[in-house]
N, C-alpha and C positions, 0 to 999 in steps of 0.2 A: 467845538471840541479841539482841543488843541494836540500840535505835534504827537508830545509826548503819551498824550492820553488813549493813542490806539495801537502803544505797544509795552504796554503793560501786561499782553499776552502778545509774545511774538508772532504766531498762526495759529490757528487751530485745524489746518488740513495742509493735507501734500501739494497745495495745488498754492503755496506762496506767489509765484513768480509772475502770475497769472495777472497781466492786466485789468483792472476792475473794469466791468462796462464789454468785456472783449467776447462772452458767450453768447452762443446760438441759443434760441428757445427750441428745446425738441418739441418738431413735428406733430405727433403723439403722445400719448401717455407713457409710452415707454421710453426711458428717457436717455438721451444717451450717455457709453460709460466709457472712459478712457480704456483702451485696453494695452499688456504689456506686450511688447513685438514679441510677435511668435516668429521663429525661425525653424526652416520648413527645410529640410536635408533631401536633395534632390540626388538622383544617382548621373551625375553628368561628368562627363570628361570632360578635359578644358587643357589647351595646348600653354596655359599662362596663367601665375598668380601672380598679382600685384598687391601691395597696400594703397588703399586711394590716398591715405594722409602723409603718405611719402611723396606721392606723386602730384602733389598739389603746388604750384606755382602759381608768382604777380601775373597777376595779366593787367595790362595798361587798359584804362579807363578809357573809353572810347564817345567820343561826344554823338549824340543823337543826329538825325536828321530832323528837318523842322516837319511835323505834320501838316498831310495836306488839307485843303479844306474843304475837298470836292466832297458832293454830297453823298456818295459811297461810303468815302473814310470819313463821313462824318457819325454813318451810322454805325459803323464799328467801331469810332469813338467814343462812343455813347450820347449819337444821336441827339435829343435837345438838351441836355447837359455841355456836350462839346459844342452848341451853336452861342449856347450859354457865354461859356467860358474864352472862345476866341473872340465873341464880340465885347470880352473886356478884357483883351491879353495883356492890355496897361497894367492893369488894377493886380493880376495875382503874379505870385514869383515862379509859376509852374503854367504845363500844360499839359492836355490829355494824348498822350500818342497811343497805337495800338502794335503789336508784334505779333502775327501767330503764335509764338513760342509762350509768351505770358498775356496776352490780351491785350484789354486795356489798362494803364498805368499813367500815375503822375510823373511828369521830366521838373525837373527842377530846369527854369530857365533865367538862374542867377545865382551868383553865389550865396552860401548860408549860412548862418553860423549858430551855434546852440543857443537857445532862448530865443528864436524869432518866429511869432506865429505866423505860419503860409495860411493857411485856411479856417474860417469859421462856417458853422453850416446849423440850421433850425432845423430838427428835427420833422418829418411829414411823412405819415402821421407818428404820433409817439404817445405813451402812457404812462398813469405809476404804477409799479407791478403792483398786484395784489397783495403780498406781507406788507407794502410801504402803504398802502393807501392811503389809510387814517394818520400819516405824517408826515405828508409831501402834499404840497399845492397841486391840485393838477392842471392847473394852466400855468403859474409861472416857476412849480418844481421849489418852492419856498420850503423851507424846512420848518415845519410849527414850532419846534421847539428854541428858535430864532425868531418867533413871534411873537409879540406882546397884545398881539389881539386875537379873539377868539374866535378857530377854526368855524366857517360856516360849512353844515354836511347834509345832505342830503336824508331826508328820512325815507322816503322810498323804498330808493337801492342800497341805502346804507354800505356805494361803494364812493361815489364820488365825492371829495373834501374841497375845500379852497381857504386859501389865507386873508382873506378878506370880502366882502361885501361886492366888492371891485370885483374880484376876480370871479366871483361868482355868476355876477351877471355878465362878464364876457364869456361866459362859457354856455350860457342858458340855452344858446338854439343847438347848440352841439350836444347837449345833454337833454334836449328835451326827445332827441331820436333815440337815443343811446337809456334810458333808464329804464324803460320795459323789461327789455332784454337783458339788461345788467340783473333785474329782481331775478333771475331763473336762469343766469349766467353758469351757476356751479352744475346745476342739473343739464343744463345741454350736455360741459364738459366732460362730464360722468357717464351720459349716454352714449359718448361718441369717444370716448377714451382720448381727449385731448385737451392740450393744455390749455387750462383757462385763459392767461395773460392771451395766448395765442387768440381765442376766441375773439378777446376784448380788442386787442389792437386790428382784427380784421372788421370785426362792431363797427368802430370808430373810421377806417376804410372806409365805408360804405355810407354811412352818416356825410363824410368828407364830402365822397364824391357825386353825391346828390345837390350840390348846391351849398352848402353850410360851411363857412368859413372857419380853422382852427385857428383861436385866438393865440397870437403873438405877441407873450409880457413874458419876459424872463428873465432869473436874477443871474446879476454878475459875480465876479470873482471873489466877493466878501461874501455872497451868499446874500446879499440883501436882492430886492427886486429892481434891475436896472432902469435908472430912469434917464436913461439915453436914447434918442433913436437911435436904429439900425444902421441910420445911415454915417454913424459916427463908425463905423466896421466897416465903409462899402469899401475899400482897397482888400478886402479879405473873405466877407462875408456873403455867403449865397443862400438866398431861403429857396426851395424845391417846390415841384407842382406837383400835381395830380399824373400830367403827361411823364414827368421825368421818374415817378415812379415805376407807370405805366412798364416804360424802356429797361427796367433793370432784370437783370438773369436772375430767373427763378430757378432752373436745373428740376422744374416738377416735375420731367422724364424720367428723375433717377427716383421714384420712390417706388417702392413695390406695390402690390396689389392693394394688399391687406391697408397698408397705410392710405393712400388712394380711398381705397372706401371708406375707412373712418373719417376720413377729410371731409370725402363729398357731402356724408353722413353729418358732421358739424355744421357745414356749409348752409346747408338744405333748412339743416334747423334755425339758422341762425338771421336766413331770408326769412323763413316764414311766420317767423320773431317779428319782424321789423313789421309795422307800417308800410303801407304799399308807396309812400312818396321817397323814403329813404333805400328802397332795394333797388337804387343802383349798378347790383352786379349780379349776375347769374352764378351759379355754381363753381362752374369753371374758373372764372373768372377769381371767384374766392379761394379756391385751392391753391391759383396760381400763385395769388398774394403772400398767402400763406406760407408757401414755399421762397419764397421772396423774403418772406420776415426770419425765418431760417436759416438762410443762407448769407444773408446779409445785413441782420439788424445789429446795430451796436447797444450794448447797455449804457443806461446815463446814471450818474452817479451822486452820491450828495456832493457839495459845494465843499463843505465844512470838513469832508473824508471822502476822498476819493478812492478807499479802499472799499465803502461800501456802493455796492447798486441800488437802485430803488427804483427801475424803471428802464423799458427798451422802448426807441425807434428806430424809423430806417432814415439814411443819409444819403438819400444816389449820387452826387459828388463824392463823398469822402468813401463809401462803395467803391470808386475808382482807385484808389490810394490801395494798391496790393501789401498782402502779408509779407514778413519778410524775418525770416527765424533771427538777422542781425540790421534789425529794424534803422535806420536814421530820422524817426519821427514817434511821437506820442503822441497818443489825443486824452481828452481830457473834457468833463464837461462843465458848463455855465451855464447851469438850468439845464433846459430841452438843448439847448445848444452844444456843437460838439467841436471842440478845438482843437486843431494839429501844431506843435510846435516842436522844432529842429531841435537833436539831443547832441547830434555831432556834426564837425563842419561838415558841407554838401558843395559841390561844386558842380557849377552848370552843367547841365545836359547827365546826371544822377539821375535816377528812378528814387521818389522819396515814397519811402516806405514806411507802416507802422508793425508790431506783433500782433496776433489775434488770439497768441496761445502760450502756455511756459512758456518761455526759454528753457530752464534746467532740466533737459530730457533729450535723449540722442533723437542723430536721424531720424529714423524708422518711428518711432513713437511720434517724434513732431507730424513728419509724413500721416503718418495714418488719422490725426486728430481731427486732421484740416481736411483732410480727404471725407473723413464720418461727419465733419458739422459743418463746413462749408462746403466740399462738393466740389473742390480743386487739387491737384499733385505741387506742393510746393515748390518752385523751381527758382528759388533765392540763392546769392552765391553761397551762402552757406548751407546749403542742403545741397549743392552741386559740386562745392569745393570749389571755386572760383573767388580766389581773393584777390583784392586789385592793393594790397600791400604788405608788407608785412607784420604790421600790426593784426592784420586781418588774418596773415597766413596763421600766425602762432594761436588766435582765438578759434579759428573752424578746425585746427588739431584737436583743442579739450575735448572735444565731440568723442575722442574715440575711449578718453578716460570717462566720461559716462554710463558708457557698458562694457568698462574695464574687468575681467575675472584674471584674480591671482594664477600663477603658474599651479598645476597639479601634476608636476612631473615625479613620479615616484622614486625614479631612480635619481634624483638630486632634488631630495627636499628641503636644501639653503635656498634655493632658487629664487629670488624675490622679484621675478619678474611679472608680465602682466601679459594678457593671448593682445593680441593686434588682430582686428578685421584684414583678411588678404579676400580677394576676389579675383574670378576670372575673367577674361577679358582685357579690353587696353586702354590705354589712358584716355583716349577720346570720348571714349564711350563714356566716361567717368562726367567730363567736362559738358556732356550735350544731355545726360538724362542717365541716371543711376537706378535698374529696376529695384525696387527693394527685396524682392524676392531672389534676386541672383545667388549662385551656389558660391556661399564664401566658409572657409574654414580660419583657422585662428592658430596665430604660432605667439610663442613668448617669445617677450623683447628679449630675453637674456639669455634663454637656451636653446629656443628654436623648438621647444617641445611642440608639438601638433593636438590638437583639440578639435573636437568636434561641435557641430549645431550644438545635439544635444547633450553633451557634457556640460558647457557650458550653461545651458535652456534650465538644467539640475538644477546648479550652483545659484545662479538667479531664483530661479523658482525658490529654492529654500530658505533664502534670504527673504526675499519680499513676503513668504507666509508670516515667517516668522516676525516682521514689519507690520503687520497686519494686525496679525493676532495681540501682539504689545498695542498697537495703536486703538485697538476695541477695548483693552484696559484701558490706556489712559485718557481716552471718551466717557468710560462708564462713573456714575451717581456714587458708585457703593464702595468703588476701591480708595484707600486713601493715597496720598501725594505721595510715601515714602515707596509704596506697592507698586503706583504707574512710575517712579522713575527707576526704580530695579527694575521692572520690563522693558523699560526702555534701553536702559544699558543696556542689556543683556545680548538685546537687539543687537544694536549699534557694535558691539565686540563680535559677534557672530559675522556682520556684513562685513567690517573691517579683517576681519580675518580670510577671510572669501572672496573682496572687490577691492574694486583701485580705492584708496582712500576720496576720491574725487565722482564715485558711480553718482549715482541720482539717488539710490535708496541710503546710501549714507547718508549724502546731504541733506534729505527727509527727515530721517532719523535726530538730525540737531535743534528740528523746530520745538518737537513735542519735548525734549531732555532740557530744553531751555526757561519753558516753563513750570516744569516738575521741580528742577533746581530753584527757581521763585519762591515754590510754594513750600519747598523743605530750608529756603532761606541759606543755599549752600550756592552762596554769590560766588566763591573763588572759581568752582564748579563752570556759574553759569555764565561768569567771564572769558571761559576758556575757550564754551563751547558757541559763543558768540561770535569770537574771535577768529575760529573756525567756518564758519557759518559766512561771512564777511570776508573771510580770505577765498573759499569757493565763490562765492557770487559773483567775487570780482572779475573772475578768472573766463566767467561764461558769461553773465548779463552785463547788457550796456551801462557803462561808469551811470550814464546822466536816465535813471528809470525808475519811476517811480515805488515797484515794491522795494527797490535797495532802501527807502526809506525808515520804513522799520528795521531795518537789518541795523544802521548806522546810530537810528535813537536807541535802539536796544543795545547796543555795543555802549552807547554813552552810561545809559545807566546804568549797567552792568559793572561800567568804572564806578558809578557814586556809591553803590552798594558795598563792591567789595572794599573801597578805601572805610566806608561806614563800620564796617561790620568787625573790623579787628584793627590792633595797633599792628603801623607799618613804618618800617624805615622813611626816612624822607625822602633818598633815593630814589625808592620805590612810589612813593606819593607823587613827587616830581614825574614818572613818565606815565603816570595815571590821570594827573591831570590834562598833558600832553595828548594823548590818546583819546582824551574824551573828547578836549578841544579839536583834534583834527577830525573826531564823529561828527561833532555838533558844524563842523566848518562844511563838512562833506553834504551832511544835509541840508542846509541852508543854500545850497550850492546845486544840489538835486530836485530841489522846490522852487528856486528862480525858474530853470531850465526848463522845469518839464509843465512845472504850474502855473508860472509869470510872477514878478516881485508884487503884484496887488493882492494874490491870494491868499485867502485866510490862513491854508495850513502855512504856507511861505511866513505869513508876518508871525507866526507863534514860532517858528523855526529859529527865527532872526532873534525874538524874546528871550527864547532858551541859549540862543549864543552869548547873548549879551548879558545872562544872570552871572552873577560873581561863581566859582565852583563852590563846591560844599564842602570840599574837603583841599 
């Protein structure tokens, strides 16, 4: 599939920004749901209000201490992972340190610069979800539809595929444990109110650690099936064991009861499923895992669209690589394989970090995402306000234009100002750990009006219903294009008139109006609000990030359409083409970085720069 061919609909949900591969598999069947910050009006005195986004200063980048290697901090390192990684401190550009404050983390131990991969890692164990089955290889993650030979599938379970003959018999002993189970996979799920994939990749666990080796063939960055050794990666590359899984933080203490027993309940079944040579693990033991694949599993993605998933594994090295809401790292898959690559310069003794979740969503929201599906308190400089420059200081300010509410001051309704978060308390406290619940009130930048929680809590709240309900039309079969995009506006002037032109539910609001504008072929429209769209993104997400990709090809065509669609000065033609070429330069540029110059969406990127313009 090329570039252009996966934004011909810009998004179809609120959740653009969202690194593909980057979701948890819920636990249970009840699955988890983003929720919007609730803000909770405490009756407390407080001798000090502050704004934390005033009071946010450089702070000078401090080079690490080298980790030690005694066998202590080795297991707070992460243990055979870290015995791993320092007996080849040659080979990688990082290493593992640990801090009370955030755990354990990757140091950068050299400089870096965008486009250079630090890390590749094989997935162990890993799967194709269940909607991809029947169109992903499941040993070497082939896409059939890149295939000219014919899918070999299992009649059985009628769940496992492969792209060839080959890849079938590498997988036969691992499937010969695994297909019982797979025949009456749905009904465990069903009984036990959890999530099938979940079932499957604990399956496949247990199969693993009985003896049976996961076959390793995986295709490269064309998407073909690589026929290179491993050992053409060994300056980067780390395949995982059984033990180094063993070692990774499950957090199964924080699930509740209820959850707990539907687990064990999966569990139980899912042993006594198996062959008595493949159960491998007791109960417990499976819960753990499971919680383990929860909190830590990354999704793997097509080769040819890295926008879509088609499958999760776990990474216990790349596991170490902490979230970080203003990330200096992407990963990105090649097959089962999961690749880190620098988006921005990194300088020795850096903590390199990737996202796990939006970006385009304040504090609190981020806060709570990671806290509900990973099982950690964000403690990145941007969720603490800790910028070490000032590029950095002016990017963790837009934070507060995210849950920006218009002034509602009555007795001066020119007012065009916006409430600011003030909180109690002192600047340190800002700097070492910010509760999210602290008692903050809100004054306008321009008149000093005073707002409360819940004034504001309103104003949101009416917005986002209203967000909602437009966005359940323009999802539904029945309404037509010109019906969802006057709900959509309608929308959009409602939050606009209510929010900072910069909140998160505006910026929402331009995905769905973008494609409406397509379909009613009112290009000037969907140039504008592209245009918009691309000038937010800039402002909060990292320049070099993968979903800016559609943002930048949709900006371009957005130019071919409307020069298309009516006569225009030359003038005007002249900085349309301009425009597009700096789109099409931007993405090209985005797809080196984040994907490497060999990948497929990169070389169709490169195609589309070098097509003559069309107008």
């Amino acid at each position: 599939m090329s570039a252009s061919a996966t934004t011909e609909k810009v998004i179809e949900n609120g959740s653009a920004d969202v690194p593909a591969g980057a979701g948890a598999v819920a636990a249970t069947g009840v699955q988890a749901v983003k929720k919007k910050n609730k803000r909770k009006k405490k009756k407390k005195k407080a001798k000090k209000w502050f704004c934390p986004y005033d009071t946010m200063s450089v702070e000078k980048p401090t080079l690490k201490a080298e980790a030690s290697s005694g066998s202590e901090d080795m297991e707070k390192l992460g243990g055979s992972v870290a015995r791993k990684i320092a007996a080849r401190s040659a080979d990688f550009a990082y290493r593992i340190d640990f801090e009370p404050r955030i755990g354990r983390h990757a140091v950068a131990t050299t400089d870096l610069q965008p486009g250079a991969v630090v890390h590749k890692e094989q997935a162990y164990p890993w799967i194709v979800d269940t909607e991809h089955a029947a169109q992903v290889c499941h040993v070497c993650a082939k896409e059939f539809a890149l295939s000219p030979a014919q899918p070999v599938s299992c009649g059985n379970c009628k769940m496992a595929s492969y792209c060839s003959k080959e890849c079938s018999q590498l997988a036969a002993d691992l499937h010969a444990g695994e297909c019982a189970v797979l025949q009456m996979i749905d009904k465990l799920g069903q009984e036990a109110n959890t999530n099938v994939d979940l079932l499957r990749i604990a399956l496949r666990m247990m199969v693993l650690k009985s003896g049976v080796r996961q076959p390793r063939r995986s295709t490269d960055a064309t998407g073909d099936v690589d026929s290179k050794s491993e050992d053409a990666d060994s300056s980067v590359f780390f395949e995982p064991s059984a033990q180094d899984v063993a070692e990774m933080i499950s957090h199964v203490e924080e699930f509740d009861a209820e959850q707990t027993a539907q687990l064990q309940l999966a569990a139980r079944s899912l042993i006594e499923a198996l062959p008595e040579k493949y159960r491998s693990m007791d109960a417990d033991a499976v819960v753990e895992f499971m919680s383990k694949v929860n909190a830590n599993c990354h999704g793997i993605t097509l080769t040819s669209n890295p926008n879509t998933t088609i499958g999760l594994g776990l990474y216990p090295l790349s596991a170490l690589f902490n979230s970080s809401c203003f990330p200096n790292c992407v990963f990105v898959s090649e097959g089962a394989k999961l690749v880190f690559r620098i988006i921005r310069p990194v300088q020795a003794g850096e903590e390199l970090c990737a996202s796990y979740i939006g970006l385009y969503q304040n504090r609190n929201q981020r806060r709570h995402e990671l806290k509900t599906t990973k099982r950690f308190t964000c403690m990145c400089r941007r969720c603490t306000w800790r910028p070490t420059s000032k590029n950095e200081l002016e990017h963790f300010k837009q934070d507060e234009f995210l849950e920006g509410v218009r002034c509602m001051n009555a007795d001066d309704s020119s007012c065009e100002g916006f409430y600011r978060r003030h909180m109690f308390g002192t600047v340190a406290s800002v700097s070492n750990d910010v509760d999210d619940e602290s008692p903050v009130k809100w004054v306008c930048s321009k008149c000093g009006h005073e707002a409360s929680d819940g004034e504001l809590l309103a104003v949101e709240s009416k917005c986002a219903h209203a967000y909602q309900q437009a966005l359940q039309m323009y999802e539904s079969e029945s309404a037509t294009a010109a019906a969802k995009l006057k709900a959509m506006r309608q929308t959009l002037a409602l939050c606009e008139k209510h929010l900072h032109p910069r909140h998160e539910t505006v910026y929402y609001s331009y995905m769905p109006i973008i494609n409406c504008c397509s379909s009613v072929r009112d290009y000037k429209a969907k140039l504008d609000y592209c245009r918009r769209l691309v000038a937010a993104a800039d402002l909060v997400l990292p320049r070099n990030f993968v979903p800016m990709v559609n943002y930048v090809v949709g900006l371009a065509m957005a130019t071919e359409e409307y020069a298309a669609s009516r006569r225009l000065p030359k003038s005007v033609l002249a900085r349309l083409r301009q425009e597009r070429l700096d789109a099409l330069r931007r993405n090209v540029e985005i797809c080196e970085v984040c994907l490497g110059v060999d990948h497929r969406f990169t070389a169709a990127a490169r195609d589309r720069l070098n097509e003559p313009s069309p107008f």
